[in-house]
C-alpha positions as CSV (number, residue, x, y, z in Angstrom):
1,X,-31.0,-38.5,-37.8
2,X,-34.7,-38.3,-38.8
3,X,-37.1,-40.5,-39.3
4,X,-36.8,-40.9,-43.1
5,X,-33.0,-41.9,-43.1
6,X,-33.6,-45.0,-41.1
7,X,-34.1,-47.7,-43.4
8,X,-36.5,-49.6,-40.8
9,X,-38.3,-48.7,-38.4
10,X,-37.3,-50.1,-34.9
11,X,-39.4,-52.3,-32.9
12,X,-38.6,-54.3,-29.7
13,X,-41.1,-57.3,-31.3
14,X,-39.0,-60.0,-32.3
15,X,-39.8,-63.4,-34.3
16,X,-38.4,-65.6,-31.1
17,X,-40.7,-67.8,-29.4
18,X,-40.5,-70.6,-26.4
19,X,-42.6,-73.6,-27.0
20,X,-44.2,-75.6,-24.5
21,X,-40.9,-77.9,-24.4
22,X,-39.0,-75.1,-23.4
23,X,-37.4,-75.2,-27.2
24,X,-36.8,-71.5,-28.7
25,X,-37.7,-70.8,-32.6
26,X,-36.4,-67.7,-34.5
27,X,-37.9,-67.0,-37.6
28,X,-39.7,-70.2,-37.6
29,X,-36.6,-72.5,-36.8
30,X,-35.9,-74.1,-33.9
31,X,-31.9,-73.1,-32.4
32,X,-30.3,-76.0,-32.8
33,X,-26.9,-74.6,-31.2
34,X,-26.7,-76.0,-27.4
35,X,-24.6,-72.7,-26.4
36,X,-26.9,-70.3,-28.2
37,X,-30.0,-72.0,-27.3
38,X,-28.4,-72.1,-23.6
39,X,-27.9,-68.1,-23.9
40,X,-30.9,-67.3,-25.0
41,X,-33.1,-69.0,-22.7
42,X,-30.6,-67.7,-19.2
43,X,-31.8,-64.1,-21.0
44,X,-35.7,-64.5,-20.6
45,X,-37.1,-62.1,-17.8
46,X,-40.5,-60.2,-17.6
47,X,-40.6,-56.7,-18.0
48,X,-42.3,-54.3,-16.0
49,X,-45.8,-54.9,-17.5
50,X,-45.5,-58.6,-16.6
51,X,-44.4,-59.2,-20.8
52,X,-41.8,-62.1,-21.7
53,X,-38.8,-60.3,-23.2
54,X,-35.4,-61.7,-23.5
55,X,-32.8,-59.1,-22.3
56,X,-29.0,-59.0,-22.1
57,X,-26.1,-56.7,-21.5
58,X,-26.3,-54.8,-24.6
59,X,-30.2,-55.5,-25.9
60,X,-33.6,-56.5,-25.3
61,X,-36.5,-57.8,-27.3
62,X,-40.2,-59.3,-26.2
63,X,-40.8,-62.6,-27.1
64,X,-43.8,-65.6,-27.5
65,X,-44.0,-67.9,-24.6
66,X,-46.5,-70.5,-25.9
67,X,-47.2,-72.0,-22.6
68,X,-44.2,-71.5,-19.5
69,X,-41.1,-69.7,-20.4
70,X,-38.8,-72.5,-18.4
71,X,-39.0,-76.4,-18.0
72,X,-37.5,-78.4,-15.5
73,X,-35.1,-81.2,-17.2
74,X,-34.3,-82.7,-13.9
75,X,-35.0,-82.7,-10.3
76,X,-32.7,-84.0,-7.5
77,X,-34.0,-84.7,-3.9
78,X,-31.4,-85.2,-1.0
79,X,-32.0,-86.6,2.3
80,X,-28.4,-86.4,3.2
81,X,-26.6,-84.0,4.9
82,X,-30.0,-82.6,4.9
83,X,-32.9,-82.6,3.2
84,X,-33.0,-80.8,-0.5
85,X,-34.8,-80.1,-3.8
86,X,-32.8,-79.2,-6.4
87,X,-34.2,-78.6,-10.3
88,X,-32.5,-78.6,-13.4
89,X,-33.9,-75.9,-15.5
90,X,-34.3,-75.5,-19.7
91,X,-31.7,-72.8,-19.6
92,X,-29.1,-75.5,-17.7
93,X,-29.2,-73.8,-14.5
94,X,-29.7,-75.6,-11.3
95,X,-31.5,-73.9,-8.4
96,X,-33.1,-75.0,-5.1
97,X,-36.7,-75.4,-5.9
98,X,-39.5,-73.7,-3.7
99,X,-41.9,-76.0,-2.5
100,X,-44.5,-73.4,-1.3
101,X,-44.8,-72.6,-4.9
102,X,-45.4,-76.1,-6.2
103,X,-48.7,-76.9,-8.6
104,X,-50.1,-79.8,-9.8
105,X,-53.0,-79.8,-12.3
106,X,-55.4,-83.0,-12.8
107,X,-53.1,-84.5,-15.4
108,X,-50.4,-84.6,-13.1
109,X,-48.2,-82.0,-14.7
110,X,-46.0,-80.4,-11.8
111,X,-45.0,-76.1,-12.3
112,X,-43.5,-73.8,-9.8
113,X,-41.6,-70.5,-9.7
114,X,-37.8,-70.5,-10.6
115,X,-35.6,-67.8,-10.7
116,X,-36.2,-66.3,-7.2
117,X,-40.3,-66.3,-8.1
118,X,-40.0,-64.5,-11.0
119,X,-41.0,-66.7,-13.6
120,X,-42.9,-70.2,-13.9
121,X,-41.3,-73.4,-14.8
122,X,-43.4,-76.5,-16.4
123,X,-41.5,-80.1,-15.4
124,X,-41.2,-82.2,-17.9
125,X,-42.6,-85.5,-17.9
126,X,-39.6,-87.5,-16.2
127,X,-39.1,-85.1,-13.8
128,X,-42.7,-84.6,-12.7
129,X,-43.2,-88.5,-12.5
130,X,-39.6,-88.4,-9.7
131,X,-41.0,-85.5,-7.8
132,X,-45.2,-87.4,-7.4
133,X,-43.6,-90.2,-6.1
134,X,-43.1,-88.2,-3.2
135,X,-46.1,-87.0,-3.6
136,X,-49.5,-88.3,-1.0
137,X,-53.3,-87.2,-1.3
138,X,-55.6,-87.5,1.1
139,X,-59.2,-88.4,0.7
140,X,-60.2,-84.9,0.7
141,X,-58.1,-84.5,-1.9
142,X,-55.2,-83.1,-0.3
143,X,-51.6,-83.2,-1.9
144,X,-48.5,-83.3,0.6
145,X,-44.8,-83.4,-0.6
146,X,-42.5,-85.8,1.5
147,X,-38.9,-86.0,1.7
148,X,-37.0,-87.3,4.9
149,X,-38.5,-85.0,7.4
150,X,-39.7,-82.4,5.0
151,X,-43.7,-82.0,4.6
152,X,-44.9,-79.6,2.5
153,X,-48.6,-79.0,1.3
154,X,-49.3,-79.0,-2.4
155,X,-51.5,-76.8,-4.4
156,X,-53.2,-78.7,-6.8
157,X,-55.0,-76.9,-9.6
158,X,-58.5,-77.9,-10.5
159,X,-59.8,-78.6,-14.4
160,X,-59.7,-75.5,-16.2
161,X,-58.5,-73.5,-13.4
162,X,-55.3,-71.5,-14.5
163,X,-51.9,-71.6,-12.9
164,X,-50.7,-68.9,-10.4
165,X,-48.1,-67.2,-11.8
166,X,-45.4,-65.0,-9.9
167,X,-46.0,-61.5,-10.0
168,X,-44.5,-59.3,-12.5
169,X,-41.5,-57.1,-11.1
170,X,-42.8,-53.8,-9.3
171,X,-41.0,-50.7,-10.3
172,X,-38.8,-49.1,-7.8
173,X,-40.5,-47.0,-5.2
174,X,-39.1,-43.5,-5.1
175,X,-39.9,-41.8,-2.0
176,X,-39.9,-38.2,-2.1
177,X,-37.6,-36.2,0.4
């Protein structure tokens, strides 16, 4: 089929966009639908370029992340069996969260990576004010996490200084025989 017989031309650009609550839009309207809204955001990946796209079994399209493409609704911490942190993310998964990756900018906001350190996750307000409590600071301005016998140092960010995100996805390395 040529060029001219396709009514459109295709494009991977798409109209979908995540805003800072972790709400998605299409077409200017927020998805109201819990199930689809669910779906859509389990299918937000980076692509190789380190570009938001959201990407299923059968398709794929880029997408506008206005600030982080996650949010954490809810954070658990356990001290019993043993000790555990456990967040609640915008797309209703649950996963351990990694301390090591935890930042904190001046206004007390709380990110880290989720989805094995692949993409960033903002905590909502309730969440970040549980997680602080546990939270210390030194006089030097140093932030420790502690939970039960877990201590864990805390990056925090300075004004104006940008988050670290994860690193986008490296391709494959082929070695030749």
């Amino acid at each position: 089929m040529s060029d001219e017989a396709v009514p459109f031309k295709l494009s991977r650009e798409s109209s979908i966009r995540v805003d800072r609550d972790g709400h998605i839009w299409h077409e200017g309207e927020r998805v109201l639908h819990p199930g689809l809204a669910r779906a859509l955001a389990s299918w937000i990946d980076l692509d190789e370029q380190g570009r938001y796209v959201m990407r299923n079994a059968l398709d794929w399209c880029f997408i506008a992340v206005d600030h982080t493409p996650l949010v954490v609704r809810s954070v658990r911490l356990e001290t019993d069996p043993a000790v555990r942190v456990e967040v609640e993310l915008s797309d209703d998964s649950t996963e351990p969260l990694d301390l090591t990756t935890v930042q904190v900018d001046p206004d007390g906001v709380v990110y880290a990576h989720a989805r094995g350190g692949k993409l960033l996750a903002r905590f909502d307000r309730q969440p970040s004010f549980k997680f602080l409590e546990h939270v210390t600071t030194d006089g030097r301005g140093l932030m420790t996490f502690e939970l039960g016998t877990m201590r864990v140092r805390i990056a925090p960010l300075e004004r104006g200084e940008t988050l670290v995100p994860p690193a986008p996805p490296r391709p494959p390395v082929t070695r030749r025989p």
